[in-house]
ZAMARGU-4260 file (C-alpha; in steps of 0.2 Angstrom, whole numbers, plus 5000, padded with zeros to 4 digits):
<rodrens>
0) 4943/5274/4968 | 4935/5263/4954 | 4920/5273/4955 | 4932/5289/4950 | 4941/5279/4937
5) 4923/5276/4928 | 4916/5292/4932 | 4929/5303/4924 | 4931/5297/4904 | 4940/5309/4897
10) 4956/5308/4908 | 4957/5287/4903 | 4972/5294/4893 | 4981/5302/4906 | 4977/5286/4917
15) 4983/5274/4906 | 4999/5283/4906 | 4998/5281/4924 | 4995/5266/4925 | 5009/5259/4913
20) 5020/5267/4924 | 5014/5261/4939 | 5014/5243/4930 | 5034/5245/4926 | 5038/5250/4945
25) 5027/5235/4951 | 5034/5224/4940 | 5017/5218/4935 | 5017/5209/4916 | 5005/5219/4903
30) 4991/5211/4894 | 5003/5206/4879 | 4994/5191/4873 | 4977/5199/4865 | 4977/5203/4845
35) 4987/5220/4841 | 4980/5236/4849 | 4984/5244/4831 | 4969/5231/4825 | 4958/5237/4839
40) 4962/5254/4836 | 4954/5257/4818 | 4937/5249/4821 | 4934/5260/4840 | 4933/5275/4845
45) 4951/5284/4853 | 4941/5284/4871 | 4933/5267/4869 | 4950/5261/4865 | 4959/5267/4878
50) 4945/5262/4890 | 4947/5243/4884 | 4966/5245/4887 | 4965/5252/4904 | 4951/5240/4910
55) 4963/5226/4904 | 4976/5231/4912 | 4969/5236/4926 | 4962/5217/4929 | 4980/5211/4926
60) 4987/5220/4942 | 4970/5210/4953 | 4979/5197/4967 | 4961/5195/4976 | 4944/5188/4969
65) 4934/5199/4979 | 4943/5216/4971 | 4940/5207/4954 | 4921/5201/4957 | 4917/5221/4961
70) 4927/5228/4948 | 4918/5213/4936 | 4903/5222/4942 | 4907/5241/4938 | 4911/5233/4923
75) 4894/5227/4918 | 4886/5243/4925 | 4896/5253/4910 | 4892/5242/4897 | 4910/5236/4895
80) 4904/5216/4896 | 4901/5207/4880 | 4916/5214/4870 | 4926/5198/4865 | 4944/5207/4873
85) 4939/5212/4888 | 4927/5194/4892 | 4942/5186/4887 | 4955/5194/4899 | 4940/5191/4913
90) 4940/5171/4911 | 4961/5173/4910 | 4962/5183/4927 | 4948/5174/4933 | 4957/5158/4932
95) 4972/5164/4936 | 4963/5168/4955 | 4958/5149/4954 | 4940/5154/4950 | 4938/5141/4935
100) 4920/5141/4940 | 4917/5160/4939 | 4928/5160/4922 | 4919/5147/4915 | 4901/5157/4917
105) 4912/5171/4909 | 4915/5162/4894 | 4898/5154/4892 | 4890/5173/4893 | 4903/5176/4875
110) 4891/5179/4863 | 4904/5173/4850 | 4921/5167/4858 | 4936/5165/4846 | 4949/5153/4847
115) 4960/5161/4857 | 4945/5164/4871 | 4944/5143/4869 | 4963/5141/4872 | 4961/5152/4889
120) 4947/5142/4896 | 4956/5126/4889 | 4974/5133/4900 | 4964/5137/4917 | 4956/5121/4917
125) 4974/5111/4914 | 4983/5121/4926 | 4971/5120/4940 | 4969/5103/4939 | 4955/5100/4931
130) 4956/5087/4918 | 4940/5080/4919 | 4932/5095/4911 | 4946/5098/4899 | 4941/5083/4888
135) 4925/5086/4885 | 4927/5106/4883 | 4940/5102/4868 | 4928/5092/4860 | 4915/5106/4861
140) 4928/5118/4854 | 4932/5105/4839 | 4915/5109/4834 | 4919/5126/4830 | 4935/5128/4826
145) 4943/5112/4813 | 4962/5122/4818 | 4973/5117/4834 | 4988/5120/4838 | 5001/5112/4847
150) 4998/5120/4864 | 4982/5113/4866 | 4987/5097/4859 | 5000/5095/4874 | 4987/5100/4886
155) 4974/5089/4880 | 4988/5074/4879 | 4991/5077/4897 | 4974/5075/4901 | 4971/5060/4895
160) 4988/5053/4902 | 4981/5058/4920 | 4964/5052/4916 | 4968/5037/4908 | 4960/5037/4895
165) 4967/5030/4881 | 4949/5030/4866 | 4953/5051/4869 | 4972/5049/4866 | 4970/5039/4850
170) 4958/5052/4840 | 4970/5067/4848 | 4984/5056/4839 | 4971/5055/4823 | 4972/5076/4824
175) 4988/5079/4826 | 4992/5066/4812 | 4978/5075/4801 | 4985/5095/4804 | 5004/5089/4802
180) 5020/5096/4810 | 5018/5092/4828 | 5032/5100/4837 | 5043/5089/4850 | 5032/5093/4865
185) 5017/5088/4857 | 5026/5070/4852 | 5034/5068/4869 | 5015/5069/4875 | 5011/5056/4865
190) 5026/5046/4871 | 5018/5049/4888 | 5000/5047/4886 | 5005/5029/4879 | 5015/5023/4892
195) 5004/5030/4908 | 4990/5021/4897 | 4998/5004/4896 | 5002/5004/4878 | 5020/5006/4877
200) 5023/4998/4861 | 5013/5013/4853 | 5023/5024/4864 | 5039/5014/4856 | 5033/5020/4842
205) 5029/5037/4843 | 5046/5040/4850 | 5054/5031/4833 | 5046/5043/4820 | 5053/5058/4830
210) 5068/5063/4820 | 5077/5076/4832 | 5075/5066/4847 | 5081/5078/4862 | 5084/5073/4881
215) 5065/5075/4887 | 5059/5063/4871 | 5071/5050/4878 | 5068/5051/4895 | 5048/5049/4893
220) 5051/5033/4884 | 5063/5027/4897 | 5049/5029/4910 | 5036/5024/4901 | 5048/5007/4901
225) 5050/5007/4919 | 5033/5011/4924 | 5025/4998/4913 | 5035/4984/4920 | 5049/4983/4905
230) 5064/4988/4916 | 5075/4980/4906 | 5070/4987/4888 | 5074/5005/4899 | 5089/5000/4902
235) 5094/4998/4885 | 5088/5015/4877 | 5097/5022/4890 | 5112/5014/4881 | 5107/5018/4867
240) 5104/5037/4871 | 5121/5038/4876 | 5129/5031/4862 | 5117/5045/4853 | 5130/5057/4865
245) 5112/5065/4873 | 5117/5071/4891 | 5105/5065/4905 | 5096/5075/4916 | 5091/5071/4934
250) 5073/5065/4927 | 5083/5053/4914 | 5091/5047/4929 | 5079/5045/4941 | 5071/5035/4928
255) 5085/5024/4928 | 5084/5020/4946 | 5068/5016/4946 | 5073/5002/4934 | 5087/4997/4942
260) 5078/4994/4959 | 5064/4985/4951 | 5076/4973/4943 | 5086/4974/4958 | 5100/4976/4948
265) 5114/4983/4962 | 5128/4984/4952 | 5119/4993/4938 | 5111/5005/4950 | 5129/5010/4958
270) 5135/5014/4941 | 5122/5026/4937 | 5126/5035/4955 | 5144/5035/4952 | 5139/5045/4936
275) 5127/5055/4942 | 5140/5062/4953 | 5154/5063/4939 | 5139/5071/4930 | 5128/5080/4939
280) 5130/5099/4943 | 5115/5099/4956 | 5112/5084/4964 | 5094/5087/4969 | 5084/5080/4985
285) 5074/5071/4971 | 5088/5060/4963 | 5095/5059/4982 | 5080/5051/4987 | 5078/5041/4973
290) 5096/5032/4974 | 5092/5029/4995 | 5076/5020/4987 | 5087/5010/4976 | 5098/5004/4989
295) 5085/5001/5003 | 5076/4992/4990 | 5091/4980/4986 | 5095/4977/5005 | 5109/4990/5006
300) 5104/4999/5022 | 5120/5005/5024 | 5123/5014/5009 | 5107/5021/5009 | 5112/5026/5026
305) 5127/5037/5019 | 5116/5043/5007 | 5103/5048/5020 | 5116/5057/5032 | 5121/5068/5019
310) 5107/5075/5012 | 5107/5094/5015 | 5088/5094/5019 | 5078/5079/5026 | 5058/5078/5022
315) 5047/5067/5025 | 5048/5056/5010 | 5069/5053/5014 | 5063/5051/5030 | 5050/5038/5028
320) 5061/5028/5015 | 5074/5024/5025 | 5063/5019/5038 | 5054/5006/5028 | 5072/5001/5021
325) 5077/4996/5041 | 5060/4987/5042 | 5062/4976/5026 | 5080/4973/5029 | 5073/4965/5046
330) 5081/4980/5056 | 5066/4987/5064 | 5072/4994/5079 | 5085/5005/5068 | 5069/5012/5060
335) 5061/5014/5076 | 5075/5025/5082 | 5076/5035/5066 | 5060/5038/5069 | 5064/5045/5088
340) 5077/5056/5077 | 5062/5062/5065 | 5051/5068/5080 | 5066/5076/5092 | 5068/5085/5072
345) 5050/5095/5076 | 5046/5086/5060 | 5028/5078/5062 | 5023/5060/5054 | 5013/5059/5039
350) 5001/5044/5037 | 5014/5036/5025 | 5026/5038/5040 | 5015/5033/5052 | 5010/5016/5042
355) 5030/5014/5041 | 5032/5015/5059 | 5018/5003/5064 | 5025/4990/5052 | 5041/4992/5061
360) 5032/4990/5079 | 5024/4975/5071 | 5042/4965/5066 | 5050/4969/5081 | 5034/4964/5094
365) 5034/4984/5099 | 5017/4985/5107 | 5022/5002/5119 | 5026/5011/5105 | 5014/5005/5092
370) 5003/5011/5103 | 5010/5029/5105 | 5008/5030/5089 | 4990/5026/5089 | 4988/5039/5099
375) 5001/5053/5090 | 4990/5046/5074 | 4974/5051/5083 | 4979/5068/5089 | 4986/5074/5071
380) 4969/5066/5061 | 4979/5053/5052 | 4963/5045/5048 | 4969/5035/5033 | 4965/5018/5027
385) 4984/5015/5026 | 4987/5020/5043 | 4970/5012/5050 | 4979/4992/5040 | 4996/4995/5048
390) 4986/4999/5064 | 4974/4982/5063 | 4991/4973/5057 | 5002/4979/5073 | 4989/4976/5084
395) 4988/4955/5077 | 5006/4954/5079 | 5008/4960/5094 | 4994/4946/5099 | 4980/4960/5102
400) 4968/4951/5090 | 4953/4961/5102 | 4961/4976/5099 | 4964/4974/5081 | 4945/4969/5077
405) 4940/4986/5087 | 4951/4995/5074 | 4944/4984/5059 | 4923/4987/5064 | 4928/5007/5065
410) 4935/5006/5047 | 4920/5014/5037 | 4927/5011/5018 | 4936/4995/5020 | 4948/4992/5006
415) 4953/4973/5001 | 4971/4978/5013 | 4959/4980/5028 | 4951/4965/5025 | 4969/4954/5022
420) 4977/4962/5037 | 4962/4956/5049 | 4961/4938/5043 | 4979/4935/5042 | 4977/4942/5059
425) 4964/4929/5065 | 4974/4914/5057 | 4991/4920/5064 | 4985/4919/5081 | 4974/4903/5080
430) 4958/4908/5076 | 4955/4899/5061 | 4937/4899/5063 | 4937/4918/5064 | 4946/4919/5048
435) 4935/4909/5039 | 4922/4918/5045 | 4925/4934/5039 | 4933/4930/5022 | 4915/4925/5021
440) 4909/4941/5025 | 4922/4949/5014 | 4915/4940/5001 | 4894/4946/5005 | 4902/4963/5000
445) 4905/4957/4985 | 4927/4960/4985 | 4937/4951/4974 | 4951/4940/4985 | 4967/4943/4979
450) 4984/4932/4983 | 4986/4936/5000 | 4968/4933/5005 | 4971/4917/4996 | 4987/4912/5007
455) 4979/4918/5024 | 4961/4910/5020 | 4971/4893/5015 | 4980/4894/5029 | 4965/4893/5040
460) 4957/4881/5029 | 4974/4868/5033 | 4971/4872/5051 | 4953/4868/5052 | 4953/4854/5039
465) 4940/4865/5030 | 4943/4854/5011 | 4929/4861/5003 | 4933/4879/5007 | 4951/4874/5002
470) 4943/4864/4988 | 4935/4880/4981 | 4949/4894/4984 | 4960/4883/4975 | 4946/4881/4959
475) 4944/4902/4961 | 4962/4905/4960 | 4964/4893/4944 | 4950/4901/4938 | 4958/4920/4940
480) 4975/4916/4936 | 4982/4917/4952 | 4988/4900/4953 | 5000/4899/4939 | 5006/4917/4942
485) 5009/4919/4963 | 5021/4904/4969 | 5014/4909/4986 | 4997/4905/4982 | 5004/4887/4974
490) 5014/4884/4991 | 4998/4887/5003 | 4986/4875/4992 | 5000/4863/4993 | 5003/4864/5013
495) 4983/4865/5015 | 4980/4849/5004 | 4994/4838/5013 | 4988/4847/5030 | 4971/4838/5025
500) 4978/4821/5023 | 4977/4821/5003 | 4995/4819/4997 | 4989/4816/4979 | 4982/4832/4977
505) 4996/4840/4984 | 5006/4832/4973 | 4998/4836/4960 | 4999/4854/4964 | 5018/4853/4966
510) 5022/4845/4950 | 5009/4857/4941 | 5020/4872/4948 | 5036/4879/4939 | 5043/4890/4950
515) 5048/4882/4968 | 5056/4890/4982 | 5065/4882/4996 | 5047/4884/5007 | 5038/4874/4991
520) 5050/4859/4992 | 5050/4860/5012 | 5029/4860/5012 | 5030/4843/5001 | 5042/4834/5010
525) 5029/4839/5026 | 5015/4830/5014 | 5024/4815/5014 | 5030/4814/5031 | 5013/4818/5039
530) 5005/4802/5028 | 5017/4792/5036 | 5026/4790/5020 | 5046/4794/5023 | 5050/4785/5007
535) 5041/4798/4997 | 5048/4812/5010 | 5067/4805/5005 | 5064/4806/4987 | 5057/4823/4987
540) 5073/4829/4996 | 5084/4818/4985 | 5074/4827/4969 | 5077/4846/4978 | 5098/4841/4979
545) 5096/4838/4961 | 5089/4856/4958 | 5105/4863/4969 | 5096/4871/4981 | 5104/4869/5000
550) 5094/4863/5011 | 5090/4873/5026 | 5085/4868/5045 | 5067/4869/5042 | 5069/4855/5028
555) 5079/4844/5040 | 5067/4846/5056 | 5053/4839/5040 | 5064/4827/5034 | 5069/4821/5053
560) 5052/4821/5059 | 5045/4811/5041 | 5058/4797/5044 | 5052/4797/5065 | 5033/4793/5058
565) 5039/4780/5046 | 5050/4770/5059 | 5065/4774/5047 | 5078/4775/5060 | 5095/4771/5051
570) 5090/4786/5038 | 5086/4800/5051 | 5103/4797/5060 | 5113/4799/5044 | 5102/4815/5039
575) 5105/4819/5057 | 5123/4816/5055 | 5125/4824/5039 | 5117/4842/5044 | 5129/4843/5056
580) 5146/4837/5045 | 5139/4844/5028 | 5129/4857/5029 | 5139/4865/5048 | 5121/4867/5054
585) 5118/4870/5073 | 5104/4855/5081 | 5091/4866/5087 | 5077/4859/5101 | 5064/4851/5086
590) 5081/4845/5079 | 5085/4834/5094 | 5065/4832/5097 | 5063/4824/5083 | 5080/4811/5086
595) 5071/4806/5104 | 5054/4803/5093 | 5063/4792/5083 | 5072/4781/5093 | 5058/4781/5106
600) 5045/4774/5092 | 5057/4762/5086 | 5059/4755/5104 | 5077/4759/5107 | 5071/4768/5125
605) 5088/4766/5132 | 5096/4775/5116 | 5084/4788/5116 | 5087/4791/5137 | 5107/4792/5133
610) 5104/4804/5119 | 5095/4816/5128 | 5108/4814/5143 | 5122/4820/5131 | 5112/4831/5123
615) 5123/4851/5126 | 5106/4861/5126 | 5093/4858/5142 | 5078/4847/5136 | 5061/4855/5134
620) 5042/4848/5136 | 5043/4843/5118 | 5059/4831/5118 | 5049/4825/5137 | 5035/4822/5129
625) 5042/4812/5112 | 5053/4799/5125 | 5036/4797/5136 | 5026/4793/5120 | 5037/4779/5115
630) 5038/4773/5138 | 5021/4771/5134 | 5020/4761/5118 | 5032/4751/5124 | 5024/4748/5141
635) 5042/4755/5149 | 5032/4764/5162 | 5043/4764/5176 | 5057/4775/5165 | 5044/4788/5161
640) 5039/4788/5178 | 5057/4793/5182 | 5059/4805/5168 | 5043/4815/5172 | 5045/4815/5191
645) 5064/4824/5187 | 5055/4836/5176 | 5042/4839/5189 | 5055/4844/5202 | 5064/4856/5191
650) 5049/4863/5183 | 5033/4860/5197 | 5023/4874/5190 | 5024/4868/5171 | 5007/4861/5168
655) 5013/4853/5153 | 5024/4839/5166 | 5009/4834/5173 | 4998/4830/5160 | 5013/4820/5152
660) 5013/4813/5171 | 4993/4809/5169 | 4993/4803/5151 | 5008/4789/5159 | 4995/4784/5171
665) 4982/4781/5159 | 4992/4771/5148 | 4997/4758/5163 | 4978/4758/5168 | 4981/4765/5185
670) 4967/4776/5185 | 4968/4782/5203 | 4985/4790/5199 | 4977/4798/5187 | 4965/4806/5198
675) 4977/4810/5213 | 4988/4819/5197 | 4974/4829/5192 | 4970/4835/5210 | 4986/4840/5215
680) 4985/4852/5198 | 4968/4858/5204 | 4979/4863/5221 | 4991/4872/5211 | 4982/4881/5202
685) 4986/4873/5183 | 4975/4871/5169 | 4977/4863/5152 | 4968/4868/5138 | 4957/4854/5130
690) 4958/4848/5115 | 4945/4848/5102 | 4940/4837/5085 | 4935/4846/5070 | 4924/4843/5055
695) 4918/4851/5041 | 4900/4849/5034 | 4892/4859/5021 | 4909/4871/5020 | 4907/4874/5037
700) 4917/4868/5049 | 4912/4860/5069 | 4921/4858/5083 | 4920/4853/5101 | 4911/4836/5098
705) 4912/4830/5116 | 4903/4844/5124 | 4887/4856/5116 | 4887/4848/5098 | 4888/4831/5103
710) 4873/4836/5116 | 4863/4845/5105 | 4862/4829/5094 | 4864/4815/5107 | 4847/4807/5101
715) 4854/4804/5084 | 4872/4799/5091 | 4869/4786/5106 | 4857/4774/5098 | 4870/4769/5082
720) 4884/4773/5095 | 4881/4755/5103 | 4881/4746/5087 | 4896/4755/5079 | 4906/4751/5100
725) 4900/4733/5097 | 4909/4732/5081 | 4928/4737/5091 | 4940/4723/5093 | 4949/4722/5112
730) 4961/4735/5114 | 4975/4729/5099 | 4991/4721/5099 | 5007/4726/5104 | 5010/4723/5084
735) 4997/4733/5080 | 5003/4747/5095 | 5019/4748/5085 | 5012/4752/5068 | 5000/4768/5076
740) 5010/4783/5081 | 5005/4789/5098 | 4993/4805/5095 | 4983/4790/5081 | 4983/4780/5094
745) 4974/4788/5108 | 4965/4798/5101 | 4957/4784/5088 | 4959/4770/5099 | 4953/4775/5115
750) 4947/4796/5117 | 4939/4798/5099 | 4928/4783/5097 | 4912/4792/5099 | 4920/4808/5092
755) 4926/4798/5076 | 4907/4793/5076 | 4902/4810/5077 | 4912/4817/5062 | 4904/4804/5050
760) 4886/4807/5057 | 4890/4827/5055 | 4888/4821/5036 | 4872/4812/5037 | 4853/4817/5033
765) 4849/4814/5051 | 4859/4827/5057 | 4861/4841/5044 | 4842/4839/5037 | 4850/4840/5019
770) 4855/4824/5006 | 4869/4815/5012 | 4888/4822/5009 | 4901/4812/5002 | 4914/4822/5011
775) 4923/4818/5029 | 4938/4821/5033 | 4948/4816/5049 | 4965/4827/5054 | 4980/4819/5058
780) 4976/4799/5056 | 4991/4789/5049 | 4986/4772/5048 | 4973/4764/5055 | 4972/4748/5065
785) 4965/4735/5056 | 4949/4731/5068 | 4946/4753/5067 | 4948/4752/5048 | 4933/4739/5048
790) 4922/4750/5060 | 4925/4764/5049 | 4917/4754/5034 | 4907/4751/5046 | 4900/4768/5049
795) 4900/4774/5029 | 4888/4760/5029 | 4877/4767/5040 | 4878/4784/5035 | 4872/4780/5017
800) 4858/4769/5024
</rodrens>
């Protein structure tokens, strides 16, 4: 047919009639935007004329790039390519077909294009995405032609609000400033290309010189408030545009949600919906969506609920944000069956939904289904590096630290998220070592932390004892201002410095704080306690009722538990009391553990015995084990006996019972109960992990002295071991008993002798081949006996010598 139409010249009048007609039926647009065809028609021939026409018209009707490649051809075989209207029409309907590439060789054949062949290159290029190319095309085009117009100004401010790129806005704004008049549009894209550029006090004003404001001007302003984190200041020009009586629109609106759930301003947010309704004719999906955000967001699952159930059309976003609103609001299984509802809807997961799902799996301990959704995410290729965190965080939560690490080693581009969600993994579930270790890794590949990483690797650090990893995470986050901005990040140095025994530095830390949460307070008065220091514990709390903050029953099981290790007993039995009568708070198991720790330390055995008989909840291991620490300080043998032996009838497979059984044994010197305690566990089938000592030397911490460490080195260790074991006093007083809690006690006194010996060696030349280190540390030792205090000088000695 196009061979026909080219061979026969003579009838292009009679086919451009056709044609046109054709056109109208078909409803197809004509070729309107080229200069006037009366122009054309006085410099070329009638045929030529009608032969451009019909060729440009012709190309308009094209809905397939391979019809328009061939006809492209048949054009260049008759001689019709290089003529500035039909070249031009080429790179339009090129374009149009989404063949920027094709449209671009087009126009770079133009021996000469004009202005209006630029502004088509400049259109395709915006409207198929293509910003990148945009830029650099409008500045070749500024060296041809000085004049623009506001069109292209518009597209070219949107470009560089996509691309961020503020240097390129500026001289635009220098332009349009220099030709004059800019229309509304071109200013609203300047109010635009400021604010999605971070410069919202240019786009403040920008949007002040505009003299006729309209409702699209305001509304750019408004979120380039909100998406610049200057909720409030939206909030106000939305006042202010309706005193200036300019009705919203749904986008005006939306805006203001945004800002009201970033402020998590409820009652605000309510009013806008109750005018939206009043208001608004359509009440789109969009603003829907938008006000079940604002309300999940606020903790108002069940108004977003009403919202959600009346939506005439569910997608996936509405979907997935009420999902996550049942997660946050700690309501994971109602996200978990909305999420049954979503599938039984034939509606597949997206990896936004997916990620949302597995978060919820990983609240509520949902292993089953976490792992059926593994496996829906494996069948539909949601490869993703959301859905591959959420996968790695379910996995560590539901205690599958294996199966999380498989997941993490398979991720190829690891983002910063990954890496978080696998070392809060390993520090959640005990494997500080682990932690450390890959935060160190993390760091090879030469990521930045940011605060989470901070929190968990501090957290590992507290567990281990690791001061000079803790030391330097705290030194990076002053350095990056983390520390003064991220309260977290403050309440983790300050638990990972009292954990370590230095309660001056985590004073410091408090006091150089201003904002302190309820968890802050808590981790100080943790500090103290731990120290041995209840004094300093009671006037913490006394300085956090000051700040009228109400204490909680994590603060009172510290509080309780400070006053046990100081031996003040007339002060934890009236905070005791007064959680109770002041604060209506139910004793829970540490509550009452705590109470037996107490009395039992102070001696009061017989009190401590009548307290746990009254007690309205069934004792565990850890009241058990308080009252058989003090049986044993005490010498008060023959009651633990009794105790344990009750325990050991009601609970004969709890291993715990029989180590406490043992550890009685051991304390009376009868060694041969000891023994017969430990075979009758072997019978049964029990074990009991062992425990461990740690150091850290060189930021790197050691553990299990007593076994392949303490062999490895053994020809450093022995020969000064039997000078430092000549230097310990007979086992001390009962005086001196009653100043050591327990765990100090044994594990100083009488288990961690040569392990003590080994932690201050781990610092020496001898062992590490590298100067001497300063740094030690010992985890959980109160206060010394007098005659270990002396072997400890003791041992600095020879470690420097």
């Amino acid at each position: 047919m196009l061979q026909r139409f080219f061979s026969l010249p003579r009838a292009f009048s009679h086919l451009t009639g056709s044609l046109l007609q054709m056109g109208h039926r078909m409803s197809y647009s004509t070729y309107a935007s080229h200069p006037p065809l009366s122009d054309l028609h006085q410099t070329m021939p009638s045929v030529q004329f009608i032969s451009l026409h019909s060729c440009c018209y012709l190309m308009g009707l094209f809905r397939n790039i391979d019809t328009l490649i061939k006809f492209h051809g048949l054009l260049i075989v008759h001689g019709l390519i290089g003529n500035l209207l039909c070249d031009t029409k080429l790179v339009g309907v090129y374009g149009a077909l989404g063949d920027v590439r094709s449209a671009r060789m087009v126009f770079d054949q133009m021996p000469d294009p004009d202005f209006y062949a630029w502004k088509v290159m400049i259109r395709w290029y915006f409207l198929n995405d293509l910003f990148v190319d945009v830029i650099p095309f409008y500045n070749c085009m500024r060296m041809s032609f000085r004049e623009c117009d506001n069109i292209i100004f518009s597209i070219i401010l949107k470009a560089c609000s996509e691309l961020r790129e503020i240097d390129e806005g500026r001289k635009v704004h220098c332009q349009i400033v220099k030709v004059g008049g800019p229309d509304s549009f071109v200013m609203t894209g300047l109010i635009d290309m400021y604010g999605k550029c971070r410069q919202v006090e240019c786009s403040s004003a920008v949007f002040e010189e505009i003299m006729d404001k309209n409702v699209v001007s305001w509304t750019s302003m408004i979120a380039g408030y909100v998406q610049n984190n200057c909720a409030e200041e939206g909030l106000v020009l939305f006042n202010r545009m309706r005193d200036a009586l300019v009705e919203s629109n749904p986008f005006t609106l939306g805006s203001i949600i945004n800002a009201c759930t970033k402020l998590r301003a409820l009652h605000q947010g309510k009013w806008v919906h109750g005018y939206a309704i009043k208001n608004i004719v359509e009440f789109s999906s969009f603003l829907a969506t938008t006000f079940l955000d604002m309300y999940v967001k606020c903790g108002q699952t069940r108004d977003a609920r009403m919202i959600f159930d009346e939506l005439p059309t569910i997608d996936l976003v509405s979907w997935t944000a009420m999902i996550v609103g049942y997660t946050q609001a700690s309501q994971p299984n109602d996200g978990l069956r909305l999420f049954a509802d979503e599938i039984r809807s034939d509606l597949l997961p997206n990896s936004v939904t997916a990620a949302s799902v597995l978060s919820a799996c990983s609240v509520s301990g949902n292993l089953n289904l976490g792992m059926s959704v593994h496996g829906l995410g494996i069948k539909l290729g949601l490869e993703e590096c959301a859905v591959k965190n959420a996968l790695i965080d379910m996995y560590a939560k539901c205690h599958k630290i294996g199966d999380a690490y498989v997941i993490f080693h398979g991720v190829l581009e690891k983002d910063v998220i990954t890496w978080n969600s696998m070392i809060s993994g390993y520090a959640q579930n005990g494997s500080a070592y682990d932690a450390l270790r890959l935060f160190n890794q993390m760091r090879s590949y030469s990521l930045a932390p940011d605060a989470i990483t901070l929190v968990s690797t501090l957290s590992a650090s507290a567990t281990l004892g690791a001061v000079q990893v803790g030391s330097s995470l705290h030194a990076y986050s002053v350095k990056e201002g983390l520390f003064s901005s991220n309260l977290y990040i403050g309440t983790a140095l300050l638990n990972f410095y009292a954990k370590c025994g230095d309660a001056k530095s985590a004073r410091t830390v408090f006091d150089s704080m201003g904002d302190k949460n309820i968890i802050t307070w808590s981790a100080m008065i943790g500090g103290y306690g731990v120290q041995g220091d209840g004094s300093g514990s009671l006037s913490i709390f006394s300085d956090m009722l000051k700040e009228d903050l109400k204490p909680n029953e994590v603060i009172f099981t510290t509080i309780l538990s400070a006053c046990s290790s100081s031996g003040m007993v007339e002060e934890g039995w009236r905070y005791f009391k007064s959680m109770i009568q002041d604060y209506n708070f139910v004793p829970s198991m540490k509550h009452y553990a705590c109470m037996v720790d107490l009395l039992a330390r102070s001696g009061r055995l017989d009190e401590a015995l009548d307290f746990i008989k009254k007690m309205p909840v069934q004792p565990d291991v850890s009241l058990y084990g308080a009252f058989l620490h003090g049986c044993g300080l005490y010498s008060r043998f023959d009651l633990g006996e009794v105790v344990v032996r009750e325990m050991l009838q009601l609970h004969p497979n709890e291993a715990c019972y029989y180590v406490l059984l043992s550890n009685l044994y051991a304390s009376d010197g009868k060694w041969g109960q000891v023994n017969e305690v430990r075979d009758l566990m072997l019978q049964r089938g029990l074990n009991k992990v062992p425990g461990y000592s740690l150091v850290e030397t060189n930021a790197e911490p050691f553990h299990d002295f007593s076994s392949s460490f303490a062999q490895a080195n053994a020809r450093n260790i022995h020969p000064q071991n039997d000078d430092f074991s000549s230097l310990l006093l007979p086992p001390p007083s009962q005086d001196c008993r009653s100043t050591v809690d327990e765990e100090t006690f044994i594990s100083v006194h009488r288990l961690s002798v040569r392990h003590l010996f080994v932690c201050c060696l781990c610092s020496s030349s001898s062992l590490q081949g590298n100067s001497p280190s300063s740094t030690w540390v010992l985890l959980r030792v109160f206060r010394l006996p007098a005659c270990l205090s002396i072997a400890i000088r003791h041992l600095k000695l020879m470690i420097r010598g």
